[in-house]
C-alpha positions as CSV (number, residue, x, y, z in Angstrom):
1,X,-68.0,-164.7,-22.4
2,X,-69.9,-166.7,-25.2
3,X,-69.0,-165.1,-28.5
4,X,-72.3,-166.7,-29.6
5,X,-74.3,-164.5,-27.7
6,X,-75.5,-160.9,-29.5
7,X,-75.9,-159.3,-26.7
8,X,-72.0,-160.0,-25.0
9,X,-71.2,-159.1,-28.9
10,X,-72.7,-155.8,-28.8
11,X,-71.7,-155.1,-25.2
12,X,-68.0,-156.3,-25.9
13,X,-67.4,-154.9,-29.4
14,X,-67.1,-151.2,-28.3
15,X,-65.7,-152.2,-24.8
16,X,-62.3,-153.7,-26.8
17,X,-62.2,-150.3,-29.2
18,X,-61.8,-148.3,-26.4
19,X,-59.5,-151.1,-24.0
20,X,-56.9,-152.0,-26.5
21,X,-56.5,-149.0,-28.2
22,X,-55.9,-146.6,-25.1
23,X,-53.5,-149.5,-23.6
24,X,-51.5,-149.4,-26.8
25,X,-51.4,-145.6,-27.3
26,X,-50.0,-145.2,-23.7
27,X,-46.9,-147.8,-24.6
28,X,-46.9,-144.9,-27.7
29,X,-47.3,-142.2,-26.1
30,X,-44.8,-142.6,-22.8
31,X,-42.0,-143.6,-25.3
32,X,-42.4,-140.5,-27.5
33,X,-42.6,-138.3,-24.6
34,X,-39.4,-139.7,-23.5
35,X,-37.6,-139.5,-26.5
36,X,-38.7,-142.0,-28.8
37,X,-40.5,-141.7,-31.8
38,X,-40.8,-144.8,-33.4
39,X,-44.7,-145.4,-32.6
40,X,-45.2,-141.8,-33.9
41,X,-43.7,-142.8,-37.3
42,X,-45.6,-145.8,-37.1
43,X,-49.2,-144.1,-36.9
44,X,-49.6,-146.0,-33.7
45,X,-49.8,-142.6,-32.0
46,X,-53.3,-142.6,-32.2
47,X,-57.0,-144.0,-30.3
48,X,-58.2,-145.5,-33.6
49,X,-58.5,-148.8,-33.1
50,X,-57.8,-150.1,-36.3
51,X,-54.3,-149.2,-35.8
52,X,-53.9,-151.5,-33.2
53,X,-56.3,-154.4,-33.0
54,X,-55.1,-157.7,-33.4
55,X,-57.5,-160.3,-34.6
56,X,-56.7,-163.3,-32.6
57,X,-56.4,-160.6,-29.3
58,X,-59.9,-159.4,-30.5
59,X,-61.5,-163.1,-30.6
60,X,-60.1,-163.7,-27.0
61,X,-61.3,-160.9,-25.7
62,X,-65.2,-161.8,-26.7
63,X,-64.2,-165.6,-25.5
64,X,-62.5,-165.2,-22.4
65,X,-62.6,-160.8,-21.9
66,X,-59.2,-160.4,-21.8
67,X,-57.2,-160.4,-25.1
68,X,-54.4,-158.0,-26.8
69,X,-53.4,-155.6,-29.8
70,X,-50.1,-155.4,-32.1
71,X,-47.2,-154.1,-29.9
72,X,-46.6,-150.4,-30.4
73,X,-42.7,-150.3,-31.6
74,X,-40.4,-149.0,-29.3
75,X,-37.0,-148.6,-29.8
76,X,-35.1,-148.1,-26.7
77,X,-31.7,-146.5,-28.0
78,X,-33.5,-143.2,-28.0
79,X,-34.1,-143.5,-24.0
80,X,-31.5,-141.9,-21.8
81,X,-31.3,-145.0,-19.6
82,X,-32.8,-147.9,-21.3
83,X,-33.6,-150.3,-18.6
84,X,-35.6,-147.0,-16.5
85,X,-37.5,-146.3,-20.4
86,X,-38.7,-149.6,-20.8
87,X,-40.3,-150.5,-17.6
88,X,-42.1,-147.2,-17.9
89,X,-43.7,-148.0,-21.3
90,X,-44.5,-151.3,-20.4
91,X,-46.3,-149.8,-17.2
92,X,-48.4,-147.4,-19.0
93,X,-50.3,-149.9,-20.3
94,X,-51.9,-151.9,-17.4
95,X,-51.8,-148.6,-15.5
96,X,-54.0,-146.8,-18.2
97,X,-56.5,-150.0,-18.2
98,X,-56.8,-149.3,-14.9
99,X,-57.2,-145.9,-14.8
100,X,-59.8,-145.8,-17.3
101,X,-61.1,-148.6,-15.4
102,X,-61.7,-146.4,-12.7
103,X,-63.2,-143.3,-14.4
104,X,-65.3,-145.8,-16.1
105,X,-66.8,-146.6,-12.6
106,X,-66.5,-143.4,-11.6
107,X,-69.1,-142.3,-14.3
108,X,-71.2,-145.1,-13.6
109,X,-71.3,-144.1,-10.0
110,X,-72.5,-140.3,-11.1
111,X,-75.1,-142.2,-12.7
112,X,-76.5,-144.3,-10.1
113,X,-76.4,-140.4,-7.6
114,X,-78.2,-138.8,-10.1
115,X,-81.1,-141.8,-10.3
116,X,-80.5,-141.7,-6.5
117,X,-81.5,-138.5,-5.9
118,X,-84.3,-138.4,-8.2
119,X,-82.8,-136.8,-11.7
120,X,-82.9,-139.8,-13.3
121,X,-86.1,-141.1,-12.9
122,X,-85.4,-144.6,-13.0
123,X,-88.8,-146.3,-11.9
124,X,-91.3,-144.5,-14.4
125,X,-91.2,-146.5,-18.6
126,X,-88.6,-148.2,-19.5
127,X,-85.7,-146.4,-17.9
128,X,-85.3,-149.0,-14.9
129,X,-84.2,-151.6,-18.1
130,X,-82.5,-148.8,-19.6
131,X,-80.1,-148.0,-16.3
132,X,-79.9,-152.6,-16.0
133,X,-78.2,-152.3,-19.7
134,X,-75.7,-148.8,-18.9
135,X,-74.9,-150.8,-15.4
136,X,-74.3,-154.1,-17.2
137,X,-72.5,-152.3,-20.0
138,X,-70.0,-150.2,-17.6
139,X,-69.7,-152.6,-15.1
140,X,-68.3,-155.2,-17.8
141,X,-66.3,-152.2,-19.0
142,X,-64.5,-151.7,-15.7
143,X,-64.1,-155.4,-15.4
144,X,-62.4,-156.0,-18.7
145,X,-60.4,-153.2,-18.1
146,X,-59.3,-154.0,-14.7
147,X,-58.4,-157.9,-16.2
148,X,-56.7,-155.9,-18.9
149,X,-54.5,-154.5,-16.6
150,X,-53.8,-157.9,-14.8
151,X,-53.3,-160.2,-17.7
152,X,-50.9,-157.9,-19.0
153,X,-48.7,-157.9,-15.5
154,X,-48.2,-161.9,-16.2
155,X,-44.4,-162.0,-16.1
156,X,-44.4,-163.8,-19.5
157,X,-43.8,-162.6,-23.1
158,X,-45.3,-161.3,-24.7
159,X,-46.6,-159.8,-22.0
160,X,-46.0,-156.3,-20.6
161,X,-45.0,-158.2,-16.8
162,X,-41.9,-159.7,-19.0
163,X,-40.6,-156.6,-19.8
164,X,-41.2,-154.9,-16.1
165,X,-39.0,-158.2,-14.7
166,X,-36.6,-157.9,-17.5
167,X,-36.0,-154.3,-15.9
168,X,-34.3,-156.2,-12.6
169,X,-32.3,-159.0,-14.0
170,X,-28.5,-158.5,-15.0
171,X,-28.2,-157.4,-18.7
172,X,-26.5,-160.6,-19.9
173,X,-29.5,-163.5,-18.0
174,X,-31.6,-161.4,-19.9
175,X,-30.4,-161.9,-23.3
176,X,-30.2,-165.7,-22.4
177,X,-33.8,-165.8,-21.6
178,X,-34.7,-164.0,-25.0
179,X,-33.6,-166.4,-27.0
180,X,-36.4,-168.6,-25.8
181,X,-38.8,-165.5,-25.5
182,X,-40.7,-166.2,-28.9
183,X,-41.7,-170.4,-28.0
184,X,-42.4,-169.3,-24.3
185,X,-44.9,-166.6,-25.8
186,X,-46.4,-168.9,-28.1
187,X,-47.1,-171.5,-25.6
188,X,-48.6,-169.0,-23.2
189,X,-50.9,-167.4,-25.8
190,X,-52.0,-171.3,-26.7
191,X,-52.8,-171.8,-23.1
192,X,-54.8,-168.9,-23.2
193,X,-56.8,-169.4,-26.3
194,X,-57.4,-173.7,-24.9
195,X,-58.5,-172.8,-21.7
196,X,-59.4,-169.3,-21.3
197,X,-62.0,-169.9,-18.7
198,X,-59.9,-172.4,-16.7
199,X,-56.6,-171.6,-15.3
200,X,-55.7,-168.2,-16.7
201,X,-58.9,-167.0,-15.9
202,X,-59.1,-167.9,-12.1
203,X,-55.6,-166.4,-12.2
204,X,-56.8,-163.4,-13.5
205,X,-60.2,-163.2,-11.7
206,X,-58.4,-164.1,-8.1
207,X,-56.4,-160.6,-8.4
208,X,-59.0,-158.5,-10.6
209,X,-62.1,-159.1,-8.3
210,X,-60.7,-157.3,-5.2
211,X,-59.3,-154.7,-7.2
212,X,-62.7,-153.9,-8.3
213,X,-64.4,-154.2,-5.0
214,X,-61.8,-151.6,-4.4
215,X,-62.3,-149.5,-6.8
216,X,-66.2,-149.7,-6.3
217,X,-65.4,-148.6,-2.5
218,X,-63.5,-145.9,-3.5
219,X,-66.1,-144.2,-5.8
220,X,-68.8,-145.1,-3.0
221,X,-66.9,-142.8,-1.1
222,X,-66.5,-139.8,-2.9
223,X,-69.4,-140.0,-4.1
224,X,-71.8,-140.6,-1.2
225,X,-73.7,-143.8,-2.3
């Protein structure tokens, strides 16, 4: 996505205030509900965005439409069984990406009934450019969303994958790997931001595209269209 271009600026800008945040407050918001209220302390509780963005995760996502937000803090002490509390905050945040991925399409699709069928009348003034920008618009929301989710499952840190994976490996080859966690990040998160439209983003595209012909057969369904 060329962060030149006003339009992908205004379609992106409110796309990322609603991705990041709501991917961060689920981290939050499974951790307090089992027990730990760090994140709650921290004001990360929350859907305002400015609690959570990130800048260089916000200029990735208008290069290359995926990109991150500051980690919610989570201290895992308060968990009953650690290893079971951490995978499920660091599963609540691709799974809410693609959940609101999905209701994102799923509105989209109530949309394109209604014009279907006549409420919307789509071929009289502007409102057949009209319905081109709302289809555009959600249609680049379920996307990002749905790479969101993806990215994020990369089993690298400081990525939410590292910590699912981290789940299954004896307590003591985990603590070797951390060691290295902070240069392994960094060079990931370089490879990102060199080539964001090379390999990270076939990678990302290769599993996010039939996820969201998926998805679009799923609301086709229910919906009738």
């Amino acid at each position: 996505m060329n962060i030149l271009s006003l339009k992908n600026m205004l379609m992106m800008t409110p796309i990322l205030l609603i991705a990041l945040p709501v991917h961060e407050f689920a981290h939050g918001w499974v951790a307090w509900k089992m027990g730990d209220p760090t994140a709650k302390y921290a004001g990360r509780l929350t859907l305002n965005p400015f609690k959570h963005l990130d800048l260089m995760g916000v200029i990735m996502m208008y290069l290359a439409g995926v990109g991150w937000a500051k980690p919610v803090p989570v201290n895992s002490g308060y968990f009953k069984n650690r290893r079971t509390g951490l995978f499920l905050v660091a599963l609540a945040g691709p799974l809410s990406n693609l959940l609101l991925g999905f209701l994102s399409l799923f509105v989209w699709g109530i949309i394109v009934k209604l014009a279907s069928i006549g409420v919307i009348p789509f071929d009289k003034g502007n409102w057949a450019n009209v319905l081109l920008t709302v289809q555009d618009f959600f249609q680049t929301l379920v996307f990002v969303n749905i790479s969101l989710a993806v990215f994020n499952l990369i089993p690298v840190p400081p990525l939410d994958g590292s910590r699912l994976v981290s789940s299954f490996v004896p307590e003591e080859s985990y603590y070797r790997f951390a060691r290295y966690e902070q240069y392994i990040g960094l060079a990931f998160l370089a490879l990102v931001a060199l080539v964001p439209d090379n390999i990270v983003g076939k990678f990302i595209s290769f599993f996010a595209l039939p996820i969201y012909r998926s998805m679009t057969l799923v609301v086709s369904f229910i919906l009738g269209i």
